[in-house]
C-alpha positions as a printed Julia matrix, in Angstrom:
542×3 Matrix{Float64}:
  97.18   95.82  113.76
  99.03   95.8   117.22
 102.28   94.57  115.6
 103.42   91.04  117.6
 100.06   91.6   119.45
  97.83   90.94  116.06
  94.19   92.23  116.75
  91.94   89.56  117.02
  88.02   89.55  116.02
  85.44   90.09  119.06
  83.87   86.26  118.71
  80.45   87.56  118.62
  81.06   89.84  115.88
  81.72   87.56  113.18
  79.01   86.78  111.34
  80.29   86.11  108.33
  83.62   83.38  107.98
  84.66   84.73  104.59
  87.73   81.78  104.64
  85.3    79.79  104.59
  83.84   80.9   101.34
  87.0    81.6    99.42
  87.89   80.48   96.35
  91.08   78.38   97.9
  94.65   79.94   98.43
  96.15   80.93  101.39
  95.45   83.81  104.34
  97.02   86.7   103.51
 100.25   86.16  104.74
 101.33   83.62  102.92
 103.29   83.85   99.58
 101.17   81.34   97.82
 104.66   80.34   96.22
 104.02   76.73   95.99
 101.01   77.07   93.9
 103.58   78.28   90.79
 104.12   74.33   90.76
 103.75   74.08   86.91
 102.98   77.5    86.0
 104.6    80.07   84.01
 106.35   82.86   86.14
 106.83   85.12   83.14
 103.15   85.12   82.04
 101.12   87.82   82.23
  97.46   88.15   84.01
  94.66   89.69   82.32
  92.7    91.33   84.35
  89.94   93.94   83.93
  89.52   97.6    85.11
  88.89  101.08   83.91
  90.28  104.48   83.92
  91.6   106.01   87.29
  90.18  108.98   88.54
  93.12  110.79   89.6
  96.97  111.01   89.05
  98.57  107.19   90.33
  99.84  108.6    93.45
  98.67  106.56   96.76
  97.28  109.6    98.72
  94.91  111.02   95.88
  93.23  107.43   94.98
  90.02  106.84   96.64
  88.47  104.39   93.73
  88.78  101.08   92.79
  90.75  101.48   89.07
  93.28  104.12   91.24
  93.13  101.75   93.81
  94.05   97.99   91.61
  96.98   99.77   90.61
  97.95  101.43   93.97
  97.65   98.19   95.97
  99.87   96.21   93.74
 102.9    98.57   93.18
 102.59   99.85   96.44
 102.86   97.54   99.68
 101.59   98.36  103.09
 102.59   98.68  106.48
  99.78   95.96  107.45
  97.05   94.21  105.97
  94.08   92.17  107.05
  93.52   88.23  106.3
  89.79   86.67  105.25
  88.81   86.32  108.75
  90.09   90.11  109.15
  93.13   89.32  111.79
  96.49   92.04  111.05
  99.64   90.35  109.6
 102.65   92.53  108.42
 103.7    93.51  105.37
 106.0    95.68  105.17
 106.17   96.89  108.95
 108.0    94.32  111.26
 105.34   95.68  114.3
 103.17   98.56  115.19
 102.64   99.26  118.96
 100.83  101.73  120.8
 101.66  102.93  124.1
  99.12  102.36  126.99
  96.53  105.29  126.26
  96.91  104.61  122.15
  98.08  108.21  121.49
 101.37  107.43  120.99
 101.96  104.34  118.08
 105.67  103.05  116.95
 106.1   101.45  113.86
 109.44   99.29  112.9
 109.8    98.65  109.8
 111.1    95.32  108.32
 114.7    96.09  106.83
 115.78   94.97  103.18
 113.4    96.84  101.57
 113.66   98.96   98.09
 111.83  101.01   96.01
 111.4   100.03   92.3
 114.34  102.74   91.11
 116.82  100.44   93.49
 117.12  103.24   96.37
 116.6   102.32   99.87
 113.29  102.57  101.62
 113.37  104.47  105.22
 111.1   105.67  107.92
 112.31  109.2   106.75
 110.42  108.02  103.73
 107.15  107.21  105.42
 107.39  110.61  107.24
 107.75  112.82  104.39
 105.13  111.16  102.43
 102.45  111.61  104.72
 103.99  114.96  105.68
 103.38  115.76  101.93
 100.09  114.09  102.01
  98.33  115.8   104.91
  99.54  119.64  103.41
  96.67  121.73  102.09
  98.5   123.25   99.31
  99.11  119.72   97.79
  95.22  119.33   97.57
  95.34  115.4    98.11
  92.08  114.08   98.34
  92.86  111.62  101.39
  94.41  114.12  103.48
  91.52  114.14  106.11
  93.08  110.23  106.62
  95.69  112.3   108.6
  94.09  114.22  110.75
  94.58  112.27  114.03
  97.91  112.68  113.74
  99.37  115.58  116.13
 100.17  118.96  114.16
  96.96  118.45  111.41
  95.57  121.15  111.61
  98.63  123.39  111.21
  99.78  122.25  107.95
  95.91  121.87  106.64
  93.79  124.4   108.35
  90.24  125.31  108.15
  89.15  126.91  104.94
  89.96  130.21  104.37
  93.28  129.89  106.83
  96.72  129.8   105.63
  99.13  126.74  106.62
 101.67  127.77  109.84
 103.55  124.79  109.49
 105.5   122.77  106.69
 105.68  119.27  108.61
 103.22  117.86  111.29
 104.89  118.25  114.9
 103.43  114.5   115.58
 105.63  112.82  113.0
 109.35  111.92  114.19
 112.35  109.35  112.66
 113.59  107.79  115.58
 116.13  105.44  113.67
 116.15  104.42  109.47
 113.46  101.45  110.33
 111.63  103.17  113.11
 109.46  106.37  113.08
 106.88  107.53  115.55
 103.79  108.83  115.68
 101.8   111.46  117.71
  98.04  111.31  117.76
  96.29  114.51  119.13
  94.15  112.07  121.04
  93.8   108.63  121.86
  92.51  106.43  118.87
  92.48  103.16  119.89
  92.37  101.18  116.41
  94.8   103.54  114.89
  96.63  100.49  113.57
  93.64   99.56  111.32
  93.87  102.66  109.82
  97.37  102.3   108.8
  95.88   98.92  106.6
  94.83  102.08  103.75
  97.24  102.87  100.79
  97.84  106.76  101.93
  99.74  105.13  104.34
 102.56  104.04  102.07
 106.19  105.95  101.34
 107.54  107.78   98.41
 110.85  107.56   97.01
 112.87  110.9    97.11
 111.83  111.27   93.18
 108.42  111.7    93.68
 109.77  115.12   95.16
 111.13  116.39   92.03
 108.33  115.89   89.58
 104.97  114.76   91.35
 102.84  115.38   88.05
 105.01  113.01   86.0
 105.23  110.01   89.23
 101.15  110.24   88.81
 101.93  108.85   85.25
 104.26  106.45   86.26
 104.66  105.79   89.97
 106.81  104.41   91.74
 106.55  101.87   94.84
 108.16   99.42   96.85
 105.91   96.76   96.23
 105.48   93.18   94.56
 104.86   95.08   90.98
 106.3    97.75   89.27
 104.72  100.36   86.96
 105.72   99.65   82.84
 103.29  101.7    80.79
  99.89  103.53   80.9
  97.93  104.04   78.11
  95.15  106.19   79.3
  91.48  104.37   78.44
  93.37  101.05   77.32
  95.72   99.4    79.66
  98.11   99.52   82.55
 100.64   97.39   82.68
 102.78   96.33   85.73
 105.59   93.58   85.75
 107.02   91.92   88.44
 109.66   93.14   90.87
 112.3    90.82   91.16
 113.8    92.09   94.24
 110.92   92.42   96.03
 111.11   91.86   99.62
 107.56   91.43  100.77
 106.63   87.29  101.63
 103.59   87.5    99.03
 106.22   87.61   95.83
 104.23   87.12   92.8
 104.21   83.97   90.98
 103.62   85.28   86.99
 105.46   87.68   85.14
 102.99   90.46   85.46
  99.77   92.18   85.28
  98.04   94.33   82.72
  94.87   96.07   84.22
  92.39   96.34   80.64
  89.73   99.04   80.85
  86.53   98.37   79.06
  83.42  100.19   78.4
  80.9    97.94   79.69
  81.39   94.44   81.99
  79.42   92.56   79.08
  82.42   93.62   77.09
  84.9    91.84   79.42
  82.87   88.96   80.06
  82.88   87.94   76.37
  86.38   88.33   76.23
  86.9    86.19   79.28
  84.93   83.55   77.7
  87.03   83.89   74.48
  90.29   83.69   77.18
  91.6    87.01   75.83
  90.53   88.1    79.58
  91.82   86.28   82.37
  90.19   87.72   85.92
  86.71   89.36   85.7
  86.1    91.14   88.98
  82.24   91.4    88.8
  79.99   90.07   85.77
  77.03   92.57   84.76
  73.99   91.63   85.97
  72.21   90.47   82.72
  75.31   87.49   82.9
  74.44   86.83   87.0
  71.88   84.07   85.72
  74.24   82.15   83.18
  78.25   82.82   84.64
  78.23   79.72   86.66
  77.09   77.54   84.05
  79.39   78.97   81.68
  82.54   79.04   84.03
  81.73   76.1    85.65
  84.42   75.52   89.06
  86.21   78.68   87.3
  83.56   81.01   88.58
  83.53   82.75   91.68
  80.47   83.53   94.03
  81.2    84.69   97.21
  80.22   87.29   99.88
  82.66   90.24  100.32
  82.92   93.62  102.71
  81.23   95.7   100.49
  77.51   97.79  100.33
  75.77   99.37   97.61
  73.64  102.33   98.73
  72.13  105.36   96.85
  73.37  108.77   98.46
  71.81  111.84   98.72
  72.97  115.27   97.94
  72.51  118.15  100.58
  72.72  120.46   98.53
  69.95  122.2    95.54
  66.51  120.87   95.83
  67.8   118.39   98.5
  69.25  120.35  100.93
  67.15  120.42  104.12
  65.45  117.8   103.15
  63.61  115.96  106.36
  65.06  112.33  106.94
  61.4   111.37  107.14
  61.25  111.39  103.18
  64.76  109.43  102.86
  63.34  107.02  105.49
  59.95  106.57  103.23
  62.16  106.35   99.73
  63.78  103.39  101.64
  60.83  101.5   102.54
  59.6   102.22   99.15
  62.86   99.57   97.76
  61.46   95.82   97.18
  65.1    94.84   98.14
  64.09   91.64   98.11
  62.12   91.58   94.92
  64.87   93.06   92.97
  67.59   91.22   94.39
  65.8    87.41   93.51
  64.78   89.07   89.93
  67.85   91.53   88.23
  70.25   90.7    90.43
  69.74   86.34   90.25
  69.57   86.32   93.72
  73.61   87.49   93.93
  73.36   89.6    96.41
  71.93   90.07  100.06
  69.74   92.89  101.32
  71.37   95.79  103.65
  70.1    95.53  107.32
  73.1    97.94  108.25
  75.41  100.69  106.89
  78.05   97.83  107.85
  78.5    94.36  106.21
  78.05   91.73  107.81
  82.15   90.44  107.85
  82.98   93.42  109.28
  83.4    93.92  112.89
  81.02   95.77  115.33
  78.11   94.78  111.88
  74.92   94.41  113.85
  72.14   92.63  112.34
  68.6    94.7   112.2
  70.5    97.91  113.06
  68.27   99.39  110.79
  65.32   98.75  112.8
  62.99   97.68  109.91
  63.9   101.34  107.48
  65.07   98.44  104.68
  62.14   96.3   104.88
  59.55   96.65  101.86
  56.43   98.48  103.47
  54.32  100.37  101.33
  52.09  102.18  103.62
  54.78  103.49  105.98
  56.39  104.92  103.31
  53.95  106.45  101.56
  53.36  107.81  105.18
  56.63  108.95  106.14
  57.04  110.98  102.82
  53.76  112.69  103.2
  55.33  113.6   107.3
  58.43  114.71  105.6
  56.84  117.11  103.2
  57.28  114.98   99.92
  59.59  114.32   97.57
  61.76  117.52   95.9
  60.31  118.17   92.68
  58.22  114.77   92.94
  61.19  112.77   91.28
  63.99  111.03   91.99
  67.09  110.6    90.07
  70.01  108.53   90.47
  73.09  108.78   89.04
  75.62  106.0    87.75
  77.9   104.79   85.69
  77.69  102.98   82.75
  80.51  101.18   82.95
  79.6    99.22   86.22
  76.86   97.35   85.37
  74.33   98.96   87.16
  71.8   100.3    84.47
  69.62   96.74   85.48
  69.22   97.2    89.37
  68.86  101.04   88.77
  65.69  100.85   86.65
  64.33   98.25   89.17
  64.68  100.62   92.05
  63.04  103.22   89.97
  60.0   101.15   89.14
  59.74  100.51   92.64
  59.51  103.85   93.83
  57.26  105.01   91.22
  54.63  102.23   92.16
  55.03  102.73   95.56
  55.24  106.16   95.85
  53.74  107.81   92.86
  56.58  109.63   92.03
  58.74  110.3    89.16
  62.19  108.15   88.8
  64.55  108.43   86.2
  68.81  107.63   85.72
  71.44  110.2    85.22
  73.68  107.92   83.12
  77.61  108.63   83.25
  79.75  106.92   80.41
  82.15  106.25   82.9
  82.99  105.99   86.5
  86.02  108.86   86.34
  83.08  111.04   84.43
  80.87  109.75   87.48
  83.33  111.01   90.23
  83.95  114.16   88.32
  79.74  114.65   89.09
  80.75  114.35   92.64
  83.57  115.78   93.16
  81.7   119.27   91.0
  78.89  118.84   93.23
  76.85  118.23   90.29
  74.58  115.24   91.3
  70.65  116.12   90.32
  69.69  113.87   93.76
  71.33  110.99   94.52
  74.12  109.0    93.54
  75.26  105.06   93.21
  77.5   104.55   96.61
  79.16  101.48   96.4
  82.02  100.93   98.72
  84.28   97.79  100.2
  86.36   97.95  103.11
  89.68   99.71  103.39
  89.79   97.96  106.84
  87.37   95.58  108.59
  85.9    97.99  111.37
  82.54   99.11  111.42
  83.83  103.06  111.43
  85.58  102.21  108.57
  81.82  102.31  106.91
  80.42  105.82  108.75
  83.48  107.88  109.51
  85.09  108.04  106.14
  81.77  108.33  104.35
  79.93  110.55  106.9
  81.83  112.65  108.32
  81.45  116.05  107.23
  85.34  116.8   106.68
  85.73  112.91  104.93
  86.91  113.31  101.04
  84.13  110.37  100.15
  81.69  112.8   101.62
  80.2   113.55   98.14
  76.78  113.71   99.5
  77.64  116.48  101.88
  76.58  115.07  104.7
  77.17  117.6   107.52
  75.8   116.95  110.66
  77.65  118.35  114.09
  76.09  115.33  116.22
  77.25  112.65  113.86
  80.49  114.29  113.6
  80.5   114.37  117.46
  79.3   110.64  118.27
  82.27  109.67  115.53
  84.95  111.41  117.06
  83.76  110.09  120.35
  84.04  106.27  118.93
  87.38  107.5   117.72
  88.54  108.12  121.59
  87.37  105.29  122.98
  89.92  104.02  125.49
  89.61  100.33  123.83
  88.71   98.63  120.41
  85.71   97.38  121.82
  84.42  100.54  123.06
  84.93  102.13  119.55
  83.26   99.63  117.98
  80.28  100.01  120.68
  80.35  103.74  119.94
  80.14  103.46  116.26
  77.23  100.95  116.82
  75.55  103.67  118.77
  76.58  106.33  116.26
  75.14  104.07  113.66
  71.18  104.11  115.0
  71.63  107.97  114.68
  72.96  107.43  111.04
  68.9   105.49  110.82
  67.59  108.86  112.18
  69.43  111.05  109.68
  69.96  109.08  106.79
  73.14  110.12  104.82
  71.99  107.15  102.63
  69.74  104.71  101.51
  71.46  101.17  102.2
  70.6    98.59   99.48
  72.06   95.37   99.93
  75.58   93.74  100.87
  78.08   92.69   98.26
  78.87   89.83   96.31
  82.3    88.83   94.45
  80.67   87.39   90.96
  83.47   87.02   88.71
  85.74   84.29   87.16
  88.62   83.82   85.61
  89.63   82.0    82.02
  91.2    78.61   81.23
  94.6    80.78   81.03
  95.07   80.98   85.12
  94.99   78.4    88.1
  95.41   79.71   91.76
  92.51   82.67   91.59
  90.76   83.85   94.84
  89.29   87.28   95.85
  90.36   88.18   99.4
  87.68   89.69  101.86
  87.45   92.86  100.59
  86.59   91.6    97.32
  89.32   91.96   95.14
  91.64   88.9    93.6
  94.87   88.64   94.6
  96.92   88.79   92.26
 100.31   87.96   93.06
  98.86   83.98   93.55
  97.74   83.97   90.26
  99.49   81.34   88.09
  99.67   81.45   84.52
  99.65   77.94   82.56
């Protein structure tokens, strides 16, 4: 994300060519106009999705329903193609200066919000301003921290705010604004690839409750309704100015109860994108969808978490190291999950940069005895039983059971699922710190850097944190990554940060992600980028 200068992958790094598994369509970059050829650019796109967690405001959305909506009526500064190289959206460059504390960003000029007024750097500036203050409680506020002036508008707990506005934040011109990090962070431009990062029209200002119900952006959709637990719809912006400009009318984002409920109604066509099939439909999707399903590797893990706090707190990483050797990975992958998905090695995908294969020197192979030994070292398991929470909604009840049965035979332990109806009701768990033990961690890449996968899940100030992970070496060995004089030598650091992460275990690494969805005999032009979500705005309708 170095503006002209776009950051290019370490060769060694890539493991994984995820253009090469694609479901067609273009990078990233390009509008994927030419594949309206024939379509109907007033239809709208069915796609499926659930209820957010939070208000629809970019700096309080951490999870994917928040997030569908929040990435289509909201552009970014930058984003990141399949074979995770920067391109610009709606910034024309970002550059750093030579030591990476200081980063401009010049904004492409033309652009709008959705009410017709103007979009500015003074409107970057006083969103995140708004974003990073304690007293507005946003739940990605610890995204700002680097940024010079922090801590004074979000202190420590306890403190009171000295400042209104971070000192690090300045409008040099109306397309160019500046900013001052407290220290040098050398892939500060990744960073800026994540939805907080977006502007706010001067409305938001005046009623921020109401814009959560009915936000408005500057990018290729705009917001039309919200019916809480039904639908979101969002049409197209006709004067958008972004390159991807969407080739149908619109989307509306359908919540459902279960993902065997949207797969039948994707076979019937009343659903036109299914982002992930449940796993009882894994073995029979690609018959039934034919070249109309979707099977591809994205940058995404599944993990089960920990809670440090109740009858886990203190609890020796020995034990978490033994519950993870107690996970036939393998078994349960080829069986429940048809073989869809591939098992975790790393905290970090494998399309990811600075991904390292065996990082987890041998704590996700299936190995019985060692386990059994490394719980006994550790003191046992709390209570003798584990329980992992979920959602019901995800399609997860399957794999869950599976790695249940597999630590009850291995381990002689007890095993049973907290079951949420939903994944806002599973946050909620979280957020309450209400979690029995442990808790389904899926996440996907807000940008394709390995610290993307530690730091905002680890660190004991991050907002995903819901574990409570709160070590003062990790946090250390992070921040060091984050001051590495090059991209490389964050990436090394987070590598080395990582084998630590084996040795404390903030979580139990499953297995890597897999897009495996579809899409009806309504649409042509479907493909899920790299971080595993479709992109919409190609979409045509017939």
């Amino acid at each position: 994300m170095r503006g002209a200068r776009s950051a290019k992958w370490v060769a060694s790094a890539i493991v994984v060519a995820f253009a090469a598994t694609a479901c067609g369509g273009s990078d990233g970059d390009d509008s994927g106009g030419d594949g309206a050829s024939g379509g109907d650019s007033a239809g709208i796109v069915r796609v499926d999705g659930g209820e957010p967690q939070n208000p629809l405001i970019p700096s309080d959305t951490t999870e994917q329903f928040g997030s569908l909506v929040m990435d289509n009526v909201f552009s970014k500064l930058l984003d990141f193609d399949d074979e995770g190289e920067i391109f610009m959206v709606a910034a024309e460059s970002v550059e750093p200066n030579e030591d990476s504390t200081v980063w401009t960003v010049k904004l492409k000029e033309g652009w709008t919000f959705h009410d017709g007024t103007d979009v500015t750097a003074e409107h970057y500036v006083r969103a995140w301003n708004w974003a990073a203050h304690i007293d507005n409680n946003q739940s990605t506020s610890f995204w700002f921290a680097d940024i010079a002036g922090y801590e004074d508008v979000h202190p420590e707990e306890g403190e009171e705010p000295t400042a209104e506005e971070m000192s690090g934040l300045t409008v040099v011109d109306e397309t160019t604004f500046e900013i001052q990090l407290s220290h040098p962070v050398s892939y500060y431009n990744y960073k800026l690839g994540y939805t907080p990062f977006t502007p706010l029209p001067d409305s938001f200002y005046e009623d921020p409750e109401g814009f959560g119900e009915a936000p408005v952006g500057q990018g290729p959709y705009a917001f039309e309704d919200w019916t809480h637990n039904e639908i979101i719809k969002l049409r197209t912006f006709e004067d958008y100015a972004g390159e991807n400009k969407p080739v149908n009318g619109g989307i509306d984002i359908v919540a459902y109860t279960t993902l065997d409920a949207a797969y039948q109604d994707l076979l019937s066509d009343n659903l036109d994108i299914i982002r992930q099939v449940d796993p009882k439909d894994l073995p029979v999707y690609e018959t039934d969808l034919g070249d109309r399903a979707i099977n591809q590797p994205y940058n995404g893990t599944q993990s089960i978490v920990p809670v440090h706090y109740g009858d886990w707190e203190g609890v020796d990483p020995k034990v978490l190291q033994g519950l993870s050797l107690a996970i036939d990975r393998e078994t349960i992958i080829n069986t429940v999950l048809n073989g869809a998905k591939t098992p975790a090695d790393s905290f970090v995908p494998p399309g990811v940069l600075g991904y390292q294969e065996g990082a987890s020197n041998g704590l996700t192979d299936f190995d019985p005895e060692r386990a059994q030994q490394l719980v006994e070292e550790g003191g046992g398991v709390p209570n003798n039983e584990v329980v992992i929470q979920f959602n019901a909604d995800g399609g997860h009840q399957e794999w869950v059971d599976a790695v249940c049965n597999s630590l009850i035979e291995t381990l002689d332990i007890e095993c049973r699922a907290d079951i949420k109806p939903d994944f806002d009701t599973d946050l909620e768990a979280r957020d309450a710190n209400e979690v029995e033990a442990f808790y389904r961690g899926g996440w996907l890449a807000d940008y394709p850097l390995n610290a993307n996968f530690m730091s905002e899940l680890y660190h004991s100030r991050a907002s995903t944190n819901y574990g409570r992970f709160n070590n003062p070496d990790v946090d250390e060995l992070f921040e060091q990554g984050d001051q590495a004089a090059t991209l490389e030598e964050t990436v090394a650091a987070y590598q080395e940060a990582e084998q630590v992460l084996w040795e404390t275990m903030p979580a139990i690494p499953l297995w890597f992600q897999n897009v495996n969805g579809g899409y009806s005999n309504n649409v042509e032009n479907v493909r899920f980028d790299a971080a595993g979500q479709p992109v919409l705005t190609e979409v045509t309708v017939k």
